[in-house]
C-alpha positions as CSV (number, residue, x, y, z in Angstrom):
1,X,-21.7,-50.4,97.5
2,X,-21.0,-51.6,94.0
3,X,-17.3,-52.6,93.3
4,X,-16.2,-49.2,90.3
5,X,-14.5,-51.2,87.3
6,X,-11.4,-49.8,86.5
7,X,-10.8,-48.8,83.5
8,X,-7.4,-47.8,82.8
9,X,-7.5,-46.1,79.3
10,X,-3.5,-45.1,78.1
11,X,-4.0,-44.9,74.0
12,X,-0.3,-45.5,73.4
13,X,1.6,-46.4,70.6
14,X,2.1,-50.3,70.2
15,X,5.1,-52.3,70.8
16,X,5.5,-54.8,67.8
17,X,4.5,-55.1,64.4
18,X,1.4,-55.9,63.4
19,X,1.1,-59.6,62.0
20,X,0.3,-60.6,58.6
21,X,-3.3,-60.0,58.0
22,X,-5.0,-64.4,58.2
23,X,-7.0,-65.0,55.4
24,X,-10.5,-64.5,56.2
25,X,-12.1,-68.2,56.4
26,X,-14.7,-70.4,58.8
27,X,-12.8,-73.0,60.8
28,X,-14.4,-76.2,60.7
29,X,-13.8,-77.5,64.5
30,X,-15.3,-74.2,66.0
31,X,-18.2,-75.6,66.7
32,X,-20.9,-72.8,66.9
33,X,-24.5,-74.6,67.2
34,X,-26.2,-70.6,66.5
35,X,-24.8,-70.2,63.4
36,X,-23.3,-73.7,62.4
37,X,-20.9,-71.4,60.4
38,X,-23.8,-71.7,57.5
39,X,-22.2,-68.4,55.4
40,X,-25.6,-67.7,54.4
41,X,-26.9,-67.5,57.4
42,X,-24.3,-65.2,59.1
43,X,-24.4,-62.9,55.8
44,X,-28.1,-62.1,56.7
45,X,-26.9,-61.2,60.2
46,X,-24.4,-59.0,59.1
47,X,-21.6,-61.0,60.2
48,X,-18.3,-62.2,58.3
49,X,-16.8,-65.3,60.3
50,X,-15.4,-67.3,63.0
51,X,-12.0,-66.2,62.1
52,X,-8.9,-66.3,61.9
53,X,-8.1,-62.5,61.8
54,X,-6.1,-59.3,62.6
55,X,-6.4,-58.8,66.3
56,X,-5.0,-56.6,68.7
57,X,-1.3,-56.9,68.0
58,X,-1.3,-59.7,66.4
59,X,-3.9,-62.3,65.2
60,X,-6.7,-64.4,66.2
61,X,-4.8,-67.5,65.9
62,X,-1.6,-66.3,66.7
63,X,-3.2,-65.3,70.2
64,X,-5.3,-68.5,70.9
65,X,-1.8,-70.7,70.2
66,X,0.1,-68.1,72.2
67,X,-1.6,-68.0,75.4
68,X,-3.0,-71.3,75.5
69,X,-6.8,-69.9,75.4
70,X,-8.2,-72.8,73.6
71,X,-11.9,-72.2,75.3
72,X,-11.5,-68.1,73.0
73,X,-14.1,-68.1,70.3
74,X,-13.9,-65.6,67.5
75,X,-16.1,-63.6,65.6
76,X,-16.0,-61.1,62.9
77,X,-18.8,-58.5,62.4
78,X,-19.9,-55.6,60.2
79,X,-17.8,-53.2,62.5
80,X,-16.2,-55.4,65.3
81,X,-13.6,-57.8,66.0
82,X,-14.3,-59.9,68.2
83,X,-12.7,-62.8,71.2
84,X,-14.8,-64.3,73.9
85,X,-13.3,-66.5,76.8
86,X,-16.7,-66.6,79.6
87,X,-17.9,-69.1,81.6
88,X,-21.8,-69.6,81.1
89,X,-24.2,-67.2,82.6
90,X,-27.7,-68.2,84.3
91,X,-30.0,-65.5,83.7
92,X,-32.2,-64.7,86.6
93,X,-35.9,-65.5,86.7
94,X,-36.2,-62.1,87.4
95,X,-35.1,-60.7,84.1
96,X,-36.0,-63.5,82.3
97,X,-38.0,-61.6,80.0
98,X,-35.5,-58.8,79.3
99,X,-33.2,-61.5,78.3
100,X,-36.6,-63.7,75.8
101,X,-37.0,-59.9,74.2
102,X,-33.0,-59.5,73.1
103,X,-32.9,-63.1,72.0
104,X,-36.3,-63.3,70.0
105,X,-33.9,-60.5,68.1
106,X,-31.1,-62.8,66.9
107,X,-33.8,-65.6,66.5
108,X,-35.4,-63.8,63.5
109,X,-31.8,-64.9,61.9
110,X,-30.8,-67.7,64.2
111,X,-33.8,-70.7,64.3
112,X,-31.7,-72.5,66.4
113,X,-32.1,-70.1,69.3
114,X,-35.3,-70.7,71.0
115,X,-35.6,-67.9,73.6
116,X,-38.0,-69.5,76.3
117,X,-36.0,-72.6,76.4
118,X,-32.7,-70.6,77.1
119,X,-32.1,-70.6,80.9
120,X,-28.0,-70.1,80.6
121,X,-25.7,-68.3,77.9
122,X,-22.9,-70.3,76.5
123,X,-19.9,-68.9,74.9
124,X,-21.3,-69.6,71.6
125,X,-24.6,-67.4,72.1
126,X,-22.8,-64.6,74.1
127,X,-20.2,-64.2,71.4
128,X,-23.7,-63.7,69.1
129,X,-25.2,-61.3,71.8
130,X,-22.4,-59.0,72.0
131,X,-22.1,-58.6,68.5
132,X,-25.6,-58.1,68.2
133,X,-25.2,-55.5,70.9
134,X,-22.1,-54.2,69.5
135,X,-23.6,-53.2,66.4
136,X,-26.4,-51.7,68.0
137,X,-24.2,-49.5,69.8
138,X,-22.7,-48.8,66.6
139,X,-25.7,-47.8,65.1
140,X,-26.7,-45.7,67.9
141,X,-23.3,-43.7,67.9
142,X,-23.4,-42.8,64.4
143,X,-26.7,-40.8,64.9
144,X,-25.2,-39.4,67.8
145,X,-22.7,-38.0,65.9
146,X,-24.5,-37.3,62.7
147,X,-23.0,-39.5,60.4
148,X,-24.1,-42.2,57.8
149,X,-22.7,-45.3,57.1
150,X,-23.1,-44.3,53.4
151,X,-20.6,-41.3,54.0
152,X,-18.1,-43.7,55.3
153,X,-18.3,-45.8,52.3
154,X,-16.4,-42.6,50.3
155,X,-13.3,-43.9,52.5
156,X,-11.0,-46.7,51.4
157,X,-11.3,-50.3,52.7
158,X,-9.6,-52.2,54.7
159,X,-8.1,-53.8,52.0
160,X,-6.3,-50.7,50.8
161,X,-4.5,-50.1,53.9
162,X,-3.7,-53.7,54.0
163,X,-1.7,-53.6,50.9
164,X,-0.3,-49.6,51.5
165,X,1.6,-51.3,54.4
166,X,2.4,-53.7,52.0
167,X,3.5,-51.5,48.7
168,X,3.9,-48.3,50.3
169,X,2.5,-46.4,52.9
170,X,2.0,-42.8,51.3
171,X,1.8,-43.3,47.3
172,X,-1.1,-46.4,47.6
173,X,-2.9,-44.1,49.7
174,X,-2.7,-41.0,47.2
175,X,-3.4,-43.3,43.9
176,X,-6.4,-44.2,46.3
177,X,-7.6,-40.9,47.1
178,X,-7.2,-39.7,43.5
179,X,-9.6,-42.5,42.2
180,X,-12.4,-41.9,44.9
181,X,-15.3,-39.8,44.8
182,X,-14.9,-36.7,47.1
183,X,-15.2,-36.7,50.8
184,X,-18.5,-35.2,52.3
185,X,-18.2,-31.4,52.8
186,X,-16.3,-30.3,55.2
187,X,-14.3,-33.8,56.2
188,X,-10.5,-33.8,56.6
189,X,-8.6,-34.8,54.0
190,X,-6.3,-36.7,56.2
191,X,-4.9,-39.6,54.3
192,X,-5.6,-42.6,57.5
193,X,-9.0,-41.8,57.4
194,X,-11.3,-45.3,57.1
195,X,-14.1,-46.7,56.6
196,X,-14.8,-46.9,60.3
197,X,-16.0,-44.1,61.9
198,X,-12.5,-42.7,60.4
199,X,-10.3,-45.8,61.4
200,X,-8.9,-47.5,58.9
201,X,-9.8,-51.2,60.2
202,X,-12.4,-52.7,62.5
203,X,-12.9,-52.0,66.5
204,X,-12.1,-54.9,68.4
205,X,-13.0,-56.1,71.9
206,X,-11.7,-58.9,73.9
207,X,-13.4,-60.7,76.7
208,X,-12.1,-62.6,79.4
209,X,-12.6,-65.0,82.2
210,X,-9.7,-64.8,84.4
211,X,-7.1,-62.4,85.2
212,X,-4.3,-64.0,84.8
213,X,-5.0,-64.5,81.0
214,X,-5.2,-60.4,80.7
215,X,-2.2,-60.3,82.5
216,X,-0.2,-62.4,80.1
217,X,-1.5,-60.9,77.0
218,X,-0.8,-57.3,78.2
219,X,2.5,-58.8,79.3
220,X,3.9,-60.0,75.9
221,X,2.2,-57.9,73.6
222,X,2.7,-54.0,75.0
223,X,4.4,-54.9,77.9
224,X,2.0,-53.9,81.5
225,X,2.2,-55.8,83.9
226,X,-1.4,-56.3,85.2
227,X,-4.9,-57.6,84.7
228,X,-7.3,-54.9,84.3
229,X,-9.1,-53.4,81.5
230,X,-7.2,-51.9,78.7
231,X,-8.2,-49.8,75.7
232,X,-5.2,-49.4,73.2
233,X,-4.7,-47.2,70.3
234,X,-3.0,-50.5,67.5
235,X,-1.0,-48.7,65.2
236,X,0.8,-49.7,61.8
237,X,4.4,-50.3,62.3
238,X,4.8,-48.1,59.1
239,X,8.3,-46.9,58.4
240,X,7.6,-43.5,56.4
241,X,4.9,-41.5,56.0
242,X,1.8,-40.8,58.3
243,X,-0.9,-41.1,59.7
244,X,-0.2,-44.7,61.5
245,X,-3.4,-45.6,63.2
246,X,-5.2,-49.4,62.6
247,X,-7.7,-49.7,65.2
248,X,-9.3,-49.1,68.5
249,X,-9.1,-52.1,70.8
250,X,-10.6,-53.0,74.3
251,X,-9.9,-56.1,76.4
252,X,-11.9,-57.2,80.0
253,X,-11.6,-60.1,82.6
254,X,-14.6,-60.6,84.5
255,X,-12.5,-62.3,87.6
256,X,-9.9,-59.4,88.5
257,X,-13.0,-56.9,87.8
258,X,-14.9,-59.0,89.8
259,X,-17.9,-59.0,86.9
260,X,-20.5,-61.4,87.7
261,X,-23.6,-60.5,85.7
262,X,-24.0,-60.3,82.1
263,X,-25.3,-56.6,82.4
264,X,-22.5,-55.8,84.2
265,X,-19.9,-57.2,81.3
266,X,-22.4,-55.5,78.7
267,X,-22.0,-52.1,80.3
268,X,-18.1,-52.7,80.7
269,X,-18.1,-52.9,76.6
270,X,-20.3,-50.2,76.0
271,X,-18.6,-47.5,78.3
272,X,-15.4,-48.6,76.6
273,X,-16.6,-49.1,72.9
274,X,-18.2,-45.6,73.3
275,X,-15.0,-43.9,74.1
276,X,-12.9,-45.8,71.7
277,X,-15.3,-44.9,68.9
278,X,-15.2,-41.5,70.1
279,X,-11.3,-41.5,70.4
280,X,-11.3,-43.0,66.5
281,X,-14.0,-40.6,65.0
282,X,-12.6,-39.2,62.0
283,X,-9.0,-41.1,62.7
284,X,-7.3,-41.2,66.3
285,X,-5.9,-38.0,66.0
286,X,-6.9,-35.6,68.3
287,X,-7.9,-35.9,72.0
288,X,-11.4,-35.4,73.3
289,X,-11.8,-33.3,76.5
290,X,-11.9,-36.2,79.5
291,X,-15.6,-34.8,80.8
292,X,-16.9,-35.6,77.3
293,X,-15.1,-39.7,77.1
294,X,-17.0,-40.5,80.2
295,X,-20.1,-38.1,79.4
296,X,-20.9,-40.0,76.5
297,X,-19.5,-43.4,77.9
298,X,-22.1,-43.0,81.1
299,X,-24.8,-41.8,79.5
300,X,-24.8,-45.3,76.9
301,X,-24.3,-47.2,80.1
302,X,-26.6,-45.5,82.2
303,X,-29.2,-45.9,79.5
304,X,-28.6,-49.8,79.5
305,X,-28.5,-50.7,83.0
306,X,-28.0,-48.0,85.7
307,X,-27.1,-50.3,88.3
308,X,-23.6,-50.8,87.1
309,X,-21.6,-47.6,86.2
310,X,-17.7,-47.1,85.4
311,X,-14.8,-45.1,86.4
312,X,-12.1,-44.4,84.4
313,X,-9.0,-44.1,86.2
314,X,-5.3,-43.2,85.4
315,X,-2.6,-45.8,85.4
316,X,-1.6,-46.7,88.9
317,X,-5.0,-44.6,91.0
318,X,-6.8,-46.2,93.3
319,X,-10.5,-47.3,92.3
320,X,-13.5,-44.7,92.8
321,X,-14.7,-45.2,96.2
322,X,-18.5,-43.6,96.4
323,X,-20.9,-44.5,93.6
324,X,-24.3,-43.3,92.9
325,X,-27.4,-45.2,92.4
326,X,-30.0,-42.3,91.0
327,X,-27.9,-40.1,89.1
328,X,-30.4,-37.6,87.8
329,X,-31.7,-37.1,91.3
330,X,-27.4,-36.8,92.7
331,X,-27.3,-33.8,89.9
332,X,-30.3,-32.2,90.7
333,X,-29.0,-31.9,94.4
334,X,-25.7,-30.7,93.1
335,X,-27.4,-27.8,91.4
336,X,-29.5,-26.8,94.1
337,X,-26.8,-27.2,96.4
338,X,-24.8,-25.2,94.0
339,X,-21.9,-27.5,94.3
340,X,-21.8,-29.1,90.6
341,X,-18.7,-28.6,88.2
342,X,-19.3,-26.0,85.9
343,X,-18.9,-26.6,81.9
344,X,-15.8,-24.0,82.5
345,X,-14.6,-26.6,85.7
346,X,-14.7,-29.7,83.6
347,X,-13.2,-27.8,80.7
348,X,-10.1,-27.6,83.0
349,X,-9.7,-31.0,83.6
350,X,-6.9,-32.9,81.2
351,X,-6.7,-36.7,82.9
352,X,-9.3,-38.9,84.3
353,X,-7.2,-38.9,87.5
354,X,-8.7,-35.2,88.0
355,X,-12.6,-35.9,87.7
356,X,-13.9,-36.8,90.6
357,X,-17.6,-38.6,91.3
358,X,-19.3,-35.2,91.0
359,X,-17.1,-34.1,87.4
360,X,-18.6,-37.9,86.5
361,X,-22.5,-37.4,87.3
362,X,-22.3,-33.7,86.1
363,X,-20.0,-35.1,82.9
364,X,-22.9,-37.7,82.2
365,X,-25.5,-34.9,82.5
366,X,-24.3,-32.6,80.4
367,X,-24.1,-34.9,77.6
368,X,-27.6,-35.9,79.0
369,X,-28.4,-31.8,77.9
370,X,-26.9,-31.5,74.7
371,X,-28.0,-34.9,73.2
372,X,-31.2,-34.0,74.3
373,X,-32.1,-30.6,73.6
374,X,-29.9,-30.1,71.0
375,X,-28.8,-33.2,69.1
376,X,-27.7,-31.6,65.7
377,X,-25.6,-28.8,67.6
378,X,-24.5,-32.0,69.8
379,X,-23.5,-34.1,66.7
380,X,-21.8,-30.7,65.4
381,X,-19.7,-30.0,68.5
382,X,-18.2,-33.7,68.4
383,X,-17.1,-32.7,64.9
384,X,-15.5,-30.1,65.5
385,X,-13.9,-31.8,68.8
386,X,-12.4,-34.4,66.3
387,X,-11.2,-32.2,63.6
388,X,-9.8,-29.2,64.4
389,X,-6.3,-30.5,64.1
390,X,-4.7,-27.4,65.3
391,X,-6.2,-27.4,68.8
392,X,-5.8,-29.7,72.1
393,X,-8.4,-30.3,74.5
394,X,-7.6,-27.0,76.0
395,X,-9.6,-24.9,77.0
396,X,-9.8,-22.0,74.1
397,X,-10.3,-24.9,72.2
398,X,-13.5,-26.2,73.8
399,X,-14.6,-22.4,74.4
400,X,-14.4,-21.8,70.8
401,X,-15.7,-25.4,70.2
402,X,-18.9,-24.2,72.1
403,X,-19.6,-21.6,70.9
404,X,-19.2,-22.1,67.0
405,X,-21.5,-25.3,67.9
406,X,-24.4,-23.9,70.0
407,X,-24.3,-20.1,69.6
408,X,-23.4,-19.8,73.9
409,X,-20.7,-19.3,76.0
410,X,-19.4,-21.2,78.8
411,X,-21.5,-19.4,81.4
412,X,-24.5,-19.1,78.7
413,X,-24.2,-23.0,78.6
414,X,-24.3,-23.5,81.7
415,X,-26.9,-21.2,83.1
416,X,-29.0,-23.5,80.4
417,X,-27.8,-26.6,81.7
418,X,-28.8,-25.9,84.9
419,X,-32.3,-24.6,84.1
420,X,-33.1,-27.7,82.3
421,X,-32.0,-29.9,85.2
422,X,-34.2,-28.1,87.5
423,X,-37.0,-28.7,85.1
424,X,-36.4,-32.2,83.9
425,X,-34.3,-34.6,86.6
426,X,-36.7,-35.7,89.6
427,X,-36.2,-34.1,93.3
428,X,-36.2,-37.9,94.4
């Protein structure tokens, strides 16, 4: 049986201040042979540098003298932040050609990457990889949720944040919204909204060797005690005025996780990424209903690589002990058995800590439903999941959610549900 990655998910306010924001700029001594730092070159990818920069609750540099992770290499993306700390990976002859595919990819940018002589990933071209991937993901989630990168670009930059912390949280941020072209119809008007998916700055993602390094960071930086996978809400350390949110930040070690294959570490980011993106659509202020974080987080995962899923636990819980290695086949038996949770049974459910394997295959179906047979009404239901400041993840909230979004009813969207399982997901 596959070991279930933890994935302990508390969004909490941070700790310390935020550091002084580095000045963006290539280090010379990095020493990327894909890239070779060439601006040019990493402009045409879509990429910004090798750092230093904002990170996590502090910055790039700040954390690489701090810990003592001299091996960390940095990158900076269109939408990510990025640290990297693995030990090379051998990719298997089996999937050898899987791995020639994703590399002729960056090649088209990168000449230096010649995919049928690459036997092992270094640092250097995973750091590339998962950036790569990253953005993918990125892309994918914005059509998933019906957005446009254009209708971002209404929102102020990073920049202007930057300097409201600076000169004044509330009156930059109103001078700013004066001057700019209105939102798309229908947005909030919150004031924190950004240019990413709604956050003001850049997601970020951390990823480790060993445990012990996680451990430490957590340690001095918000102050828990262990090694396993984090996702953190960063906030401002902003004295008046709201909203306070930054960014949306996720951090692995392969050891404690006991994460041995590159698929395995990809699907870790993108179950993670996926929720904190959701979490951050439209600004981190309103929570999503549990069944739909780990809907949408499995069904990215289980797209990429079904053989390694995810379980996201609360604080303290023991790990998931039963996976599933066919899901849609483990759903269509839960229907026929009659024994999977209902829309109205998830709808109940308020911490991960409640859901158990079956809330997580018929969570991951469900979003399997609506993306598929009904991807506008989908996109519209996130909306309203993320913006309807005056509800919780409640129930009424999701009932009303539902049915301004599809037209049904709990038991109208289920009876659906069901029928199209029995007609689409394979007996065995």
């Amino acid at each position: 049986m596959r070991r279930a990655l933890r994935s302990t998910a508390a969004l909490a306010a941070s700790l310390v201040a935020l550091a002084a924001v580095a000045p963006a700029q290539s280090r010379k001594d990095d020493g990327c042979w894909v890239c070779g730092n060439d601006p040019e070159l990493m402009a045409r990818a879509g990429l910004v540098n090798h750092g230093p920069f904002v990170f996590f609750e502090s910055d790039s540099r700040e954390l690489t003298d701090h810990l003592g992770l001299m091996k960390v290499v940095w990158l900076e993306s269109e939408h990510f932040r990025i640290g990297l700390d693995l030990k090379p990976w051998r990719i298997p002859v089996s999937e050898k050609k899987a791995y020639r595919a994703e590399l002729a990819e960056l090649a088209e940018t990168f000449p230096a990457i010649v995919p049928r002589k690459v036997s092992t990933l270094d640092r250097w071209l995973r750091i590339h990889l998962y950036a790569h991937r990253l953005e993918r993901l990125y892309d994918d989630l914005q059509k998933t949720f019906g957005v446009t990168e254009e209708q971002f670009a209404l929102l102020p930059p990073e920049e202007t944040f930057v300097g409201a912390v600076e000169k004044g949280w509330q009156s930059v941020l109103e001078a700013d919204y004066l001057e700019r072209p209105p939102r798309p119809k229908g947005w909030p008007q919150w004031l924190g909204m950004g240019r990413y998916m709604g956050m003001p700055m850049k997601y970020e993602v951390l990823l480790l060797q060993y445990g012990a390094d996680m451990e430490r960071l957590k340690r001095d930086y918000i102050g828990r005690q262990d090694p396993h996978p984090q996702r953190w809400h960063v906030t401002w350390r902003v004295d008046v005025g709201e909203p306070k949110s930054r960014s949306m930040w996720f951090g692995v070690a392969a050891e404690s996780e006991k994460i041995r294959h590159d698929q395995h570490m990809h699907n870790a980011v993108i179950h993670n990424v996926s929720i904190n993106v959701l979490d951050g659509f439209m600004l981190y202020l309103v929570e999503s209903p549990v069944w739909l974080r780990v809907g949408l987080a499995h069904w990215f995962t289980q797209r990429n690589d079904p053989r390694f899923n995810f379980y996201d636990l609360d604080e303290g819980a023991a790990e998931m002990d039963r996976d599933e290695s066919n899901w849609p086949v483990a759903v269509r038996k839960l229907v026929t058995k009659g024994e999977a949770p209902s829309f109205l049974d998830l709808a109940r459910k308020r911490s991960f800590g409640q859901l158990t394997l079956e809330d997580h295959l018929a969570s991951w179906s469900k979003v399997d439903f609506l993306y598929r047979t009904r991807p506008e009404e989908f996109a519209r239901f996130l909306f309203l999941v993320k913006t309807r400041a005056d509800f919780s993840a409640n129930l009424d909230a999701q009932r009303d959610q539902v049915r301004e979004a599809f037209g049904w009813s709990l038991p109208q969207i289920e009876a659906a549900w069901q029928e199209w399982v029995l007609a689409t997901y394979p007996v065995k």
